[in-house]
Each structure stands twice: as C-alpha cells, then as structure tokens.
Backbone as CSV, one residue per row, in Angstrom:
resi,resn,N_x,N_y,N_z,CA_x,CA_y,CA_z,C_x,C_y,C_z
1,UNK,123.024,-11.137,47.887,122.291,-12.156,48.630,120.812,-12.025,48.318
2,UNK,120.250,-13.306,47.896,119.109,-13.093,47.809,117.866,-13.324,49.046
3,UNK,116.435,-12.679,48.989,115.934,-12.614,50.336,114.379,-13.147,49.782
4,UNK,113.339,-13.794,50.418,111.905,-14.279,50.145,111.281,-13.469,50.741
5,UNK,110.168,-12.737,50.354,109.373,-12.122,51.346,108.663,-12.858,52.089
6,UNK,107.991,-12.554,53.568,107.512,-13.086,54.433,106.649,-12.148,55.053
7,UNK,106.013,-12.830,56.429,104.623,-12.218,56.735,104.588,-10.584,57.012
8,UNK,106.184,-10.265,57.650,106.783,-9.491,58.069,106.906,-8.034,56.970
9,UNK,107.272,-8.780,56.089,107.128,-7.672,54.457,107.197,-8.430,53.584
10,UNK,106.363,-7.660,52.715,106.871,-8.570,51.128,107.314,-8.222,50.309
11,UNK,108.022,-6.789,50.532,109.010,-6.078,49.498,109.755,-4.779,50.305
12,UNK,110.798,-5.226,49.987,111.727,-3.779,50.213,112.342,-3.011,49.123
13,UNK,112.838,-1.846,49.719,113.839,-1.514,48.524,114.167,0.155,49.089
14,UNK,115.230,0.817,48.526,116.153,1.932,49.323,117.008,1.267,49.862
15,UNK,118.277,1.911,50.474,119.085,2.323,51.611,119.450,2.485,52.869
16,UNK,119.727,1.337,53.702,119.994,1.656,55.148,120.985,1.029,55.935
17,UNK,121.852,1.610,56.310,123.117,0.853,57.355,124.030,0.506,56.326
18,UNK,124.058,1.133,55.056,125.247,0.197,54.454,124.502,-0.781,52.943
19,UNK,123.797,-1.283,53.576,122.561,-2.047,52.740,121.794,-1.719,51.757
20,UNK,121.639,-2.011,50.623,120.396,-2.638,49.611,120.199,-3.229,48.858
21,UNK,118.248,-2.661,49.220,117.050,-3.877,48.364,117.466,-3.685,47.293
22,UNK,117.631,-4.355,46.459,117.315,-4.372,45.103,116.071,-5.465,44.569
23,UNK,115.895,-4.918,43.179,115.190,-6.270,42.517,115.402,-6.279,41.145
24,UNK,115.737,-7.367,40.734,116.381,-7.183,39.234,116.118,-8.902,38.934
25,UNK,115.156,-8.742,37.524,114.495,-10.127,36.640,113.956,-10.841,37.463
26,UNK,112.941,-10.090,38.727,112.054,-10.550,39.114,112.647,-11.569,40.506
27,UNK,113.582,-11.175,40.725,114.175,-11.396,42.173,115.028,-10.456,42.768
28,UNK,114.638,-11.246,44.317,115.075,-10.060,44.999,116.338,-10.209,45.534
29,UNK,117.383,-9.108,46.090,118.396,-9.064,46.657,118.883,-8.351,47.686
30,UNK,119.810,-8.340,48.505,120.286,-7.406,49.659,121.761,-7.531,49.195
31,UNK,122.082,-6.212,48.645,123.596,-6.381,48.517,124.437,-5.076,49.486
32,UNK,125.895,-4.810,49.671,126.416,-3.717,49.993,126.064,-2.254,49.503
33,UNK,125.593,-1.298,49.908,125.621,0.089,49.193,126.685,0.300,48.817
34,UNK,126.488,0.390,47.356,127.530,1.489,46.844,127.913,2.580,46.857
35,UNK,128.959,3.796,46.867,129.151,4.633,47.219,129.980,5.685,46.311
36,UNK,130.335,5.073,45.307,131.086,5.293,44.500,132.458,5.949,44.484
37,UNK,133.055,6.920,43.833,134.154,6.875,44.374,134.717,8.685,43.783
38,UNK,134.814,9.473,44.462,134.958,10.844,44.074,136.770,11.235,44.097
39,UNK,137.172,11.717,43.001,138.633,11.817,42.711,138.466,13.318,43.055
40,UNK,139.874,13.948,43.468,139.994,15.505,43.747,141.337,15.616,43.093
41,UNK,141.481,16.580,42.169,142.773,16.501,41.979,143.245,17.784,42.401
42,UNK,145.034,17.623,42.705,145.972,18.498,43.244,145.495,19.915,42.923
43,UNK,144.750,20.527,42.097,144.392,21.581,41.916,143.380,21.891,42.877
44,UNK,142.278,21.377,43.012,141.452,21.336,43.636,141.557,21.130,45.402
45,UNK,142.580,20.249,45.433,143.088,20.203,46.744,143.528,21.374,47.429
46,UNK,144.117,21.840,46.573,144.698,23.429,46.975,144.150,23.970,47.455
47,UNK,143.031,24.831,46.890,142.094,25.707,46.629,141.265,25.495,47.740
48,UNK,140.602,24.043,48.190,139.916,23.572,49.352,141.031,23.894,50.221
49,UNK,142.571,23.676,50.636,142.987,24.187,51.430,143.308,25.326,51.934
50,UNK,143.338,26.703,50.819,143.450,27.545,51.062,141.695,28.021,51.732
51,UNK,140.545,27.905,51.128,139.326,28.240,51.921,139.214,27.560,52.779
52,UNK,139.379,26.738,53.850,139.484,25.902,54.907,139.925,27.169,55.521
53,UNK,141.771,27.174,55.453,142.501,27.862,56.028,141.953,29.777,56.587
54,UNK,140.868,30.238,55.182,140.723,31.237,55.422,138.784,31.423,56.491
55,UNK,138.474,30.194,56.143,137.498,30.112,57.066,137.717,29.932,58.244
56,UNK,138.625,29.622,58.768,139.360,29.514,60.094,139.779,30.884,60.885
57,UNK,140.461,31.283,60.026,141.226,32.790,59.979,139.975,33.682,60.522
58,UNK,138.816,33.655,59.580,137.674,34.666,59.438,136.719,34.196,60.571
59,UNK,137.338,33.682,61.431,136.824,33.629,63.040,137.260,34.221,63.912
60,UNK,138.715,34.287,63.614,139.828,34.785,64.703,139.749,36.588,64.969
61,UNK,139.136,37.017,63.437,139.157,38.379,63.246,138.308,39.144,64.452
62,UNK,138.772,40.495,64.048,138.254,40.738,65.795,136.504,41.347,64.955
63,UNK,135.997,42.408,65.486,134.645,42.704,65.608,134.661,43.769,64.499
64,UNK,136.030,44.910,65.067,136.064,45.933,64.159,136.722,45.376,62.650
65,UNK,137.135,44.796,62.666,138.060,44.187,61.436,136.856,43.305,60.291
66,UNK,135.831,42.668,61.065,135.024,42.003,60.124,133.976,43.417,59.697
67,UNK,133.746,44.222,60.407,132.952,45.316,60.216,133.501,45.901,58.953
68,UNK,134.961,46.013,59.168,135.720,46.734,58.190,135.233,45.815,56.753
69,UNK,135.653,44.514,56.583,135.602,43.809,55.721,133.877,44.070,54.921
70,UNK,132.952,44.684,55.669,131.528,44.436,55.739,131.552,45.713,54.765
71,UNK,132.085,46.883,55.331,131.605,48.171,54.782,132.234,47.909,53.116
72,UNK,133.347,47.517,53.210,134.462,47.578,52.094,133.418,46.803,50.956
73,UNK,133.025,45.741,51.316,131.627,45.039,50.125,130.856,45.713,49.793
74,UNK,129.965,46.618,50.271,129.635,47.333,50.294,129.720,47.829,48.413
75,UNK,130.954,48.077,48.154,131.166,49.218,47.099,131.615,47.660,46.191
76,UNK,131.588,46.750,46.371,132.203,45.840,45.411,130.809,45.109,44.759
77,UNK,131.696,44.666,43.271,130.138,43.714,43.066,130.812,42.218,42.561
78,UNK,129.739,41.440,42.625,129.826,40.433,43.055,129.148,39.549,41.439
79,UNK,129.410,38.484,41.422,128.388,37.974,40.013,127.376,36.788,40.683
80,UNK,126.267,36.803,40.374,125.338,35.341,40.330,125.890,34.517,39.708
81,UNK,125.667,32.838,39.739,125.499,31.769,38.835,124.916,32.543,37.522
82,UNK,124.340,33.038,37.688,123.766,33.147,35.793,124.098,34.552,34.899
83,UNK,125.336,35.316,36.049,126.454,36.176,35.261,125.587,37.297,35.947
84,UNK,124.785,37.473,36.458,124.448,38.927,36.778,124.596,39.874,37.530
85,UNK,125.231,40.797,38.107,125.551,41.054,39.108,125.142,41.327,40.585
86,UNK,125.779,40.834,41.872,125.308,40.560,43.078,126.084,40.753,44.085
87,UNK,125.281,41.109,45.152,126.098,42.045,46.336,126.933,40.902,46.808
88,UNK,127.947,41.240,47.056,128.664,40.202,48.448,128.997,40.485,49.435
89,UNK,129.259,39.728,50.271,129.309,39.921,51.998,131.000,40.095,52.281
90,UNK,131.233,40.660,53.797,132.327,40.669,53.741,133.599,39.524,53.795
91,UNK,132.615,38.357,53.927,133.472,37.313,54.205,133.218,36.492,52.689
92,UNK,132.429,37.174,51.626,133.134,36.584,50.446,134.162,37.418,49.819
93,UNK,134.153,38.639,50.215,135.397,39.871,49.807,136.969,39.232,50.316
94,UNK,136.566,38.568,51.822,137.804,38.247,52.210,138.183,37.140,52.114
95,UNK,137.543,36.335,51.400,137.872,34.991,50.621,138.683,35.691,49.283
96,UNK,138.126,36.457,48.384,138.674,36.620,47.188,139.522,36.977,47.271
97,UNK,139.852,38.299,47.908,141.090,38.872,47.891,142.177,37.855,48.535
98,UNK,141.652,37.225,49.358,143.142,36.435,50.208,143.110,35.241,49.694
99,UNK,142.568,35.033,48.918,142.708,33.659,48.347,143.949,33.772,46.851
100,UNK,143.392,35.034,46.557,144.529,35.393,44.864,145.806,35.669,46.342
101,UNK,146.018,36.412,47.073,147.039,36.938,48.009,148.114,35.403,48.490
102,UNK,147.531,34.524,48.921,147.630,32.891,49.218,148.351,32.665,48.132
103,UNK,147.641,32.587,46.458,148.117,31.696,45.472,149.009,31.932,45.275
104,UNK,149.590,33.369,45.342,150.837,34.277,45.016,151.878,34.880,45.732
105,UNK,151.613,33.549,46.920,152.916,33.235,48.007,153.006,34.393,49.199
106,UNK,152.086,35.103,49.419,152.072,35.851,50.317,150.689,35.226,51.838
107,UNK,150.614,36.270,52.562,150.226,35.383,53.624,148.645,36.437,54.049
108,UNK,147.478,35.759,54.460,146.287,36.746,54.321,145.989,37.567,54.753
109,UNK,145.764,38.623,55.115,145.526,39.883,55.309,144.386,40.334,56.108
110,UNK,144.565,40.770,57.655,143.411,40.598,58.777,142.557,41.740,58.148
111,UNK,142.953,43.096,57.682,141.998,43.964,57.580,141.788,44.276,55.893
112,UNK,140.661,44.913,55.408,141.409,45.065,54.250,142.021,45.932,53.586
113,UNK,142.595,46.106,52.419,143.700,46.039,52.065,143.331,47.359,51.087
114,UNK,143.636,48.561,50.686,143.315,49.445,49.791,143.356,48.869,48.570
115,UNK,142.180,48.953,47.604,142.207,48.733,46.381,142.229,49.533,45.227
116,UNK,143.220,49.361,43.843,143.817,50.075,43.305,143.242,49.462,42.466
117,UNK,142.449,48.958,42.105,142.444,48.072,40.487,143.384,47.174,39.786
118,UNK,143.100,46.592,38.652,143.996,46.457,38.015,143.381,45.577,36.589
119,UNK,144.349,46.561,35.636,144.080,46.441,34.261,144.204,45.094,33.647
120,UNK,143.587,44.582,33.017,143.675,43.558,32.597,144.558,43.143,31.028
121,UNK,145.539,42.253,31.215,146.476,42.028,30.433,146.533,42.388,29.012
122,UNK,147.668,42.451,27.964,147.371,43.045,26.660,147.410,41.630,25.973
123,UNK,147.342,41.807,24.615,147.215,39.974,23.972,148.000,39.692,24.015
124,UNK,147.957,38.039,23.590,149.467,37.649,23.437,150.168,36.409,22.437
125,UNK,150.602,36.312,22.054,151.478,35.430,21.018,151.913,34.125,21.491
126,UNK,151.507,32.914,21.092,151.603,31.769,21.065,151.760,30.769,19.958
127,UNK,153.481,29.952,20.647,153.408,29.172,19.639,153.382,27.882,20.148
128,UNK,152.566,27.102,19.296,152.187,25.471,19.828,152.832,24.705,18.804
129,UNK,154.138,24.063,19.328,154.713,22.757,18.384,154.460,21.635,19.455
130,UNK,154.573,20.677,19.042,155.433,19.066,19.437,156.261,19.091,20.628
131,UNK,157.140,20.073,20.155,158.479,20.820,21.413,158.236,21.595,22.185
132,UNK,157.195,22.697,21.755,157.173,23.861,22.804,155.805,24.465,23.121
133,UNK,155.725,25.007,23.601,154.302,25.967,24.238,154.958,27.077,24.733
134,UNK,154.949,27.874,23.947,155.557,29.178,24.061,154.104,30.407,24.380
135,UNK,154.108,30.977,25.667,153.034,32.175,25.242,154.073,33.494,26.070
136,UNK,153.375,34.690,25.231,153.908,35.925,25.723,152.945,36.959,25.652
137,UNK,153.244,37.846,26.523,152.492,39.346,25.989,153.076,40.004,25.208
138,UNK,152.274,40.616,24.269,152.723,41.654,23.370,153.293,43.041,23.682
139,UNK,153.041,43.114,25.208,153.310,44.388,26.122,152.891,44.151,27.369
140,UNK,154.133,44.895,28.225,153.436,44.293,29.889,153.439,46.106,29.944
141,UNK,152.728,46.424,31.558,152.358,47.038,32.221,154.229,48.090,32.440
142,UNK,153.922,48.984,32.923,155.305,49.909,33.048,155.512,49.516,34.483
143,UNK,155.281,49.136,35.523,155.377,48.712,36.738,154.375,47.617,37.067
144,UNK,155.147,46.345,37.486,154.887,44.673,37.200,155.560,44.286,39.134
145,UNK,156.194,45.513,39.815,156.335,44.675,40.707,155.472,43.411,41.694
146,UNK,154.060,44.031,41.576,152.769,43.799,42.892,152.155,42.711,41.906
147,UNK,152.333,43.059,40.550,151.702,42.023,39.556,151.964,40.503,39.190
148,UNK,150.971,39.939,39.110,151.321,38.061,38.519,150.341,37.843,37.691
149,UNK,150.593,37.039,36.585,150.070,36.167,35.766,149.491,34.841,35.972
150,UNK,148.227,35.032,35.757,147.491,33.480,35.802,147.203,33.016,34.099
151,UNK,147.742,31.548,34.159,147.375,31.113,33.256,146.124,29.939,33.280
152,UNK,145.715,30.032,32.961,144.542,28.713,32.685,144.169,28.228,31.565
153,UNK,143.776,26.518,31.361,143.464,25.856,30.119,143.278,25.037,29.939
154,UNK,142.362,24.481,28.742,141.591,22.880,28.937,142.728,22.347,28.396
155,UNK,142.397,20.962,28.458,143.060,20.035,28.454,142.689,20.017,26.553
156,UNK,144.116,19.247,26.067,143.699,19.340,24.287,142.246,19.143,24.074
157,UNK,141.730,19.199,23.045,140.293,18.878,22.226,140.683,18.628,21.333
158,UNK,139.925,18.348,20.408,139.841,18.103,18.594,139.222,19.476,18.474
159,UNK,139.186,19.274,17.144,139.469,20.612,16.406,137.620,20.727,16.159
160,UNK,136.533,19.946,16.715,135.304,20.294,16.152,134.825,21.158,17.621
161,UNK,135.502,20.897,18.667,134.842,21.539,19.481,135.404,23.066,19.330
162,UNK,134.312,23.698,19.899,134.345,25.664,19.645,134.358,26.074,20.546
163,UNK,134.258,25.487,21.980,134.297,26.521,22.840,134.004,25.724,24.215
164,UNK,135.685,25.848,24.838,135.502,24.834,26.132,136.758,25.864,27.238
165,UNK,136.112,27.329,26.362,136.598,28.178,27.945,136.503,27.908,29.417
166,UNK,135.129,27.978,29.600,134.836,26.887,31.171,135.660,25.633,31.399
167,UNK,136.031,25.358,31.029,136.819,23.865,31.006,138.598,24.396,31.290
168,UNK,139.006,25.170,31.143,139.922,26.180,31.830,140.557,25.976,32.962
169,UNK,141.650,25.551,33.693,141.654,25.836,34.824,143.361,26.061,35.216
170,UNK,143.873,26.404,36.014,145.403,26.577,35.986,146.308,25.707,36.461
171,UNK,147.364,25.381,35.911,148.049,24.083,35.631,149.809,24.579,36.128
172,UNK,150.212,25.775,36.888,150.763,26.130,37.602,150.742,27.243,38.457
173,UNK,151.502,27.828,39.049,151.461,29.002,40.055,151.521,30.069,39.237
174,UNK,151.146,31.083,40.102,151.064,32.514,39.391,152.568,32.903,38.451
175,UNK,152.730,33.222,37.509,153.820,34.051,36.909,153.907,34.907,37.134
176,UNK,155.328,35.210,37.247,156.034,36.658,36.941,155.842,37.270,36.229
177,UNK,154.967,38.827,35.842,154.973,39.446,34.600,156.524,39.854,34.065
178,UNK,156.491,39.002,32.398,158.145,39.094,32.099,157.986,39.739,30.670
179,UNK,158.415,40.128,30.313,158.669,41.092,28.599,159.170,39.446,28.141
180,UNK,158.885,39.258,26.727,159.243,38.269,25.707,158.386,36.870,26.957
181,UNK,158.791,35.959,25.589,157.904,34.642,25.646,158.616,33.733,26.969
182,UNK,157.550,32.672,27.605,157.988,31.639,28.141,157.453,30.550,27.890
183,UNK,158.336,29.499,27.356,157.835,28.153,27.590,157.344,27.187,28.856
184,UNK,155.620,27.236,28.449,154.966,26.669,29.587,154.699,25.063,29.004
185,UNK,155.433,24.438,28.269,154.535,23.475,28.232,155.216,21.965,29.007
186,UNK,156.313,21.986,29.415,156.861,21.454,30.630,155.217,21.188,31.996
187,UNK,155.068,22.310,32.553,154.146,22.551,33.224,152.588,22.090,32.686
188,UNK,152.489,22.349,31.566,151.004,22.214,30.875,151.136,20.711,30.688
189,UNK,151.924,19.709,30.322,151.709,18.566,29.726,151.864,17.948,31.123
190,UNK,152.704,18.620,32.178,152.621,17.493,33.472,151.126,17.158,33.899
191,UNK,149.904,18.578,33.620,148.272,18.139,34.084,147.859,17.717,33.135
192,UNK,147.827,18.232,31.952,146.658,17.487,30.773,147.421,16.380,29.772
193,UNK,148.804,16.464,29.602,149.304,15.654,28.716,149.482,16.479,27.218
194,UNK,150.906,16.238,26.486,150.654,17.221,25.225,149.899,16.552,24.633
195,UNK,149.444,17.551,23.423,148.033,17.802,22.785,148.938,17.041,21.471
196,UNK,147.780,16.447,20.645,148.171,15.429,19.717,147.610,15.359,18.549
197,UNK,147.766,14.597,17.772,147.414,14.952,16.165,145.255,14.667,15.878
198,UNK,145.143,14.408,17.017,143.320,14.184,17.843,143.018,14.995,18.414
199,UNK,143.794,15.440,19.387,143.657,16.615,20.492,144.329,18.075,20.305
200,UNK,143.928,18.892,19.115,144.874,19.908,18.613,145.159,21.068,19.239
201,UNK,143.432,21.266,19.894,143.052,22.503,20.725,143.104,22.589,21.553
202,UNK,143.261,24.330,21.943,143.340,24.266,23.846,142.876,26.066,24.090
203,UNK,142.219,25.868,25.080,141.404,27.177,25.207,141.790,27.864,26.193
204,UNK,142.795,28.917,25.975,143.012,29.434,26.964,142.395,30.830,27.917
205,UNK,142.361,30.670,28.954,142.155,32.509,29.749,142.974,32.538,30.446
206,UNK,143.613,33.940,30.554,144.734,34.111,31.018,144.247,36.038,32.014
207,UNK,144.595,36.139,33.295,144.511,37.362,34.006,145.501,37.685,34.681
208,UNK,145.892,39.393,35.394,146.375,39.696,35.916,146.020,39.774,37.759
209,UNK,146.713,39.651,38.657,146.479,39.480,40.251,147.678,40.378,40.821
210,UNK,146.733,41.564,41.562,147.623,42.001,42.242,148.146,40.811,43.218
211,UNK,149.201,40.544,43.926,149.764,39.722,44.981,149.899,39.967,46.165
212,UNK,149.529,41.857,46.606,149.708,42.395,47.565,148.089,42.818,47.887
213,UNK,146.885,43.000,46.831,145.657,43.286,47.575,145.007,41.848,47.207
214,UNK,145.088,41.890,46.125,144.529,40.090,46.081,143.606,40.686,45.082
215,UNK,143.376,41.915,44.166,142.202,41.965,43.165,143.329,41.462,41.702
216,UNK,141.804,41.049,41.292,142.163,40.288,39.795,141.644,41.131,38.401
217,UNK,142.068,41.178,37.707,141.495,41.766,36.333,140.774,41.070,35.839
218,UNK,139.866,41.362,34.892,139.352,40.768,33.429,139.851,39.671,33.022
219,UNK,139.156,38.244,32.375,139.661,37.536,31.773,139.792,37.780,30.524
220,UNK,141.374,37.459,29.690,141.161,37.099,28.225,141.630,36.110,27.633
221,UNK,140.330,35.835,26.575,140.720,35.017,26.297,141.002,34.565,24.710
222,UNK,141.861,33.216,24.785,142.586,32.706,23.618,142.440,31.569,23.090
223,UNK,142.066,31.320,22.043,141.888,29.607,21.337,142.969,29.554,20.464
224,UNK,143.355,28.014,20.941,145.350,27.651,19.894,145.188,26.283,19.419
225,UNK,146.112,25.878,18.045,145.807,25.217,17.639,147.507,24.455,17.604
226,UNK,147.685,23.105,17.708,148.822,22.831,17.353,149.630,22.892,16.303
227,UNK,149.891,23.472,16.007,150.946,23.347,14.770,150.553,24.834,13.848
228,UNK,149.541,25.381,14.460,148.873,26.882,13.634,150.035,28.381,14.236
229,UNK,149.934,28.783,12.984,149.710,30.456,13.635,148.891,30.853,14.737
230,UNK,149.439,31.654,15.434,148.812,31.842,16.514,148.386,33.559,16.668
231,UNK,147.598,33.791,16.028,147.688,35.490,15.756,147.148,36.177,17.380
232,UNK,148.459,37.475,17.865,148.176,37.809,18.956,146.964,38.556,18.868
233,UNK,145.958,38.922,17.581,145.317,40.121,17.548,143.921,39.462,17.402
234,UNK,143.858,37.901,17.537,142.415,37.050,17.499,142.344,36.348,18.304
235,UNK,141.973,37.396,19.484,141.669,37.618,20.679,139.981,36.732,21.305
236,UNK,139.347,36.696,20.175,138.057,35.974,20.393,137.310,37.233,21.082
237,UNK,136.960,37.180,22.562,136.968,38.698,23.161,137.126,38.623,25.156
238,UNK,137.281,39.576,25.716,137.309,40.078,26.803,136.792,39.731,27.692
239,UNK,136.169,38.649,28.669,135.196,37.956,29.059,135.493,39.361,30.651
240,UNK,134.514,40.003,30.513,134.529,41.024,31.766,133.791,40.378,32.376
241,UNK,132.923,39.388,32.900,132.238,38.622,33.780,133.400,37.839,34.479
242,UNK,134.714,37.756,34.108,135.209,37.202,34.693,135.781,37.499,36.047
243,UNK,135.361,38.666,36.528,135.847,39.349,37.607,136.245,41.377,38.079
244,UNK,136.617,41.434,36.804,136.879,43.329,37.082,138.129,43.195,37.724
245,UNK,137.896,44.307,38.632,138.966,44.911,40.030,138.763,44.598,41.176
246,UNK,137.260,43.551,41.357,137.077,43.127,42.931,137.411,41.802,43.114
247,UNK,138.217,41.441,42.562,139.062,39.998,43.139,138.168,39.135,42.908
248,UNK,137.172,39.245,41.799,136.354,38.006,41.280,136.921,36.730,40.818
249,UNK,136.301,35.688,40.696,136.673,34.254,40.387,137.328,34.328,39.128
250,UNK,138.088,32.664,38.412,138.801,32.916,37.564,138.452,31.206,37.040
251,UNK,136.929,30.815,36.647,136.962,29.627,36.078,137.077,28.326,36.976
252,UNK,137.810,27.273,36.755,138.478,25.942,36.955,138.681,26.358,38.483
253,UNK,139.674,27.570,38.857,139.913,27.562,40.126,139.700,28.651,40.456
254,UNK,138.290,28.772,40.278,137.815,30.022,40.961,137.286,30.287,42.444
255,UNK,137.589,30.729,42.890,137.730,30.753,44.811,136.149,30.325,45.194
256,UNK,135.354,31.257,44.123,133.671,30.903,44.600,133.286,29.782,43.776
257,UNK,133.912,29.249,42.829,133.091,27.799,41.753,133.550,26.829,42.309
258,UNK,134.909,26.668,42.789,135.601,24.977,43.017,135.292,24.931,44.330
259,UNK,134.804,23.927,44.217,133.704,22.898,45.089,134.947,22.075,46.122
C-alpha cells in the first residue's frame, strides 16, 4: 500500500506491529513484515528436546547433587568457540554427559557418574558403491558392552571440495560396537540422499560414547569417494578438539553447537 507524506511526517521507515515503511523508485509504501521462515530438521529437533528435557531436570536436582556436579567440572575441560580450552560449569558437565546417556537410550543421571575415559575408535574400511555404504572397524575394543558408535556426515559434495568435516552431522542412532562391516547407507540416503556421479564425496567423523557415563572419545576422521578405494590407513588425522574423555561435543549434533 502506498502512503503521501503529510504535516504529521514526511517519511517513515523500520518496523512496527507487523508493519513496513518501505521506499523503493522513489515511492513510498506500508506493506506486511516479513518474517521469513526458519526450517528445523528431525535432527535438530531431537537434540533441542533432549536439552529442554535436561534443563528441566537440572532444577529438580537437590543442592548437594548440583554441588556434586560443580566440583566434578572442576577437573574437566571444556573448549571455546575458537578451539581453546575452557572451564565448564556443572550444568554444562551435566548437559554433556546426559545428553550422549539420552542418545543411547538410557535415562539421565541425578548425580554424577564415575568417569573412566574412553579411547577413541581404531580406523576403518569403507566401501561406497551405487548399492552399498559399507563402513567397519579394523578392530574394536576387547569389552564393547557400555560402548556405542556415532556416526556422522555431510551430505555428498563434488569432488573439488576438501574439507566439509564441520558439515558432519549424524544421520542415525548410536551403534552397536560390532567386529566386521555394516551397511549404513539405507539410513544415510534416508537424510542426505545417495551421492551421485556430481556429488561423489562425503566426509566423515565417526566416535566412541560410553552409554552408561555419557563421556565421548576423540573424533576421527574420514574422507570417501564413490566408487574409490577406501584405504582404512588414510585416516586424514585425529581431530582431539573434538572432545577427549569429558563428554565434549561431536559437530552437527553437538550438545553445546546445535542451536
């Protein structure tokens, strides 16, 4: 709608009630604010439901129990936005840990929980056809009961991009640590769609989660190509910012990044 200025004003412009000024080729207008339109997908949904759920929780706790959670940070470290390391509080300790504890079908944990570490996965062998998405470890752990597998990964690329680790994120539930290969790509093509004679690449990081304390290992990580060899021993390297033994974040759906 267009508007004349008068004695009252002779120009507007911004935001209010819904409303705006605009001016465009030298006339003026009052149209609806736009608002645009923000998509969340099922991954993300999650993740907001599980921190909802545990911000709720981390009220109920009693006095001595958040104290507990307080001292236990204490000895943990934590990363900045710009990778460096930083203290955390006890109620980001008890986000991390119960948030990996949550993903991996168990239920959160009022006090916390003794921590044991845990080693971060050995490489692993992948094959990418048309038909399959096969990945495995080259060796699991001698005791896998408490243990799960996270997988994470961008969606295909072309073959010029080098490096869209961040772009990562996990495209089912935790795995079972299993000896020999499983075909994930059932699961992988239901979020990103299979990867195509345009879209060859896919960047994976992949960690271990205890399920019973909620700490996470090291990320590692893997770049695959469709239709390539997939050598288990070009590894790229070890991304130890990705977390350690204190139940640090994990990328795409990392308890402290997804928004």
């Amino acid at each position: 709608m267009k508007y004349a200025p008068s004695i009252a004003f002779e120009e507007m412009s911004g935001s209010a009630k819904g409303v705006t000024a605009a001016k465009a080729k030298g006339r003026k207008y009052l149209r609806n604010r736009g608002y645009g339109k923000k998509t969340t997908t099922a991954s993300q949904s999650t993740v907001k439901g599980i921190f909802k759920q545990l911000s709720q929780s981390w009220k109920n706790l009693t006095t001595a129990q958040i104290s507990a959670w307080n001292n236990l940070a204490q000895s943990q470290a934590g990363r900045s936005i710009l990778g460096n390391a930083a203290k955390i509080s006890g109620l980001n300790l008890y986000q991390r840990l119960n948030f990996w504890i949550i993903r991996c079908g168990g239920n959160a944990v009022a006090n916390p929980p003794a921590l044991v570490g845990v080693d971060a996965p050995a490489a692993c062998t992948v094959q990418l056809t048309e038909q399959e998405f096969k990945f495995g470890l080259i060796s699991i752990p001698e005791n896998v009961a408490n243990l799960r597998l996270v997988i994470e990964a961008s969606a295909p690329t072309s073959r010029g991009v080098s490096n869209a680790f961040d772009k990562a994120s996990a495209f089912a539930d935790p795995f079972s640590v299993v000896a020999g290969a499983m075909d994930i790509k059932a699961a992988y093509d239901n979020k990103y769609g299979a990867p195509s004679a345009g879209r060859t690449k896919i960047f994976l990081r992949y960690f271990f989660v205890n399920a019973v304390t909620g700490e996470k290992s090291a990320d590692i990580l893997k770049e695959v190509e469709l239709g390539q060899t997939n050598d288990p021993f070009n590894e790229g390297q070890q991304n130890l910012g990705g977390g350690g033994n204190n139940g640090g974040g994990n990328g795409g759906d990392d308890p402290n990044d997804e928004g």
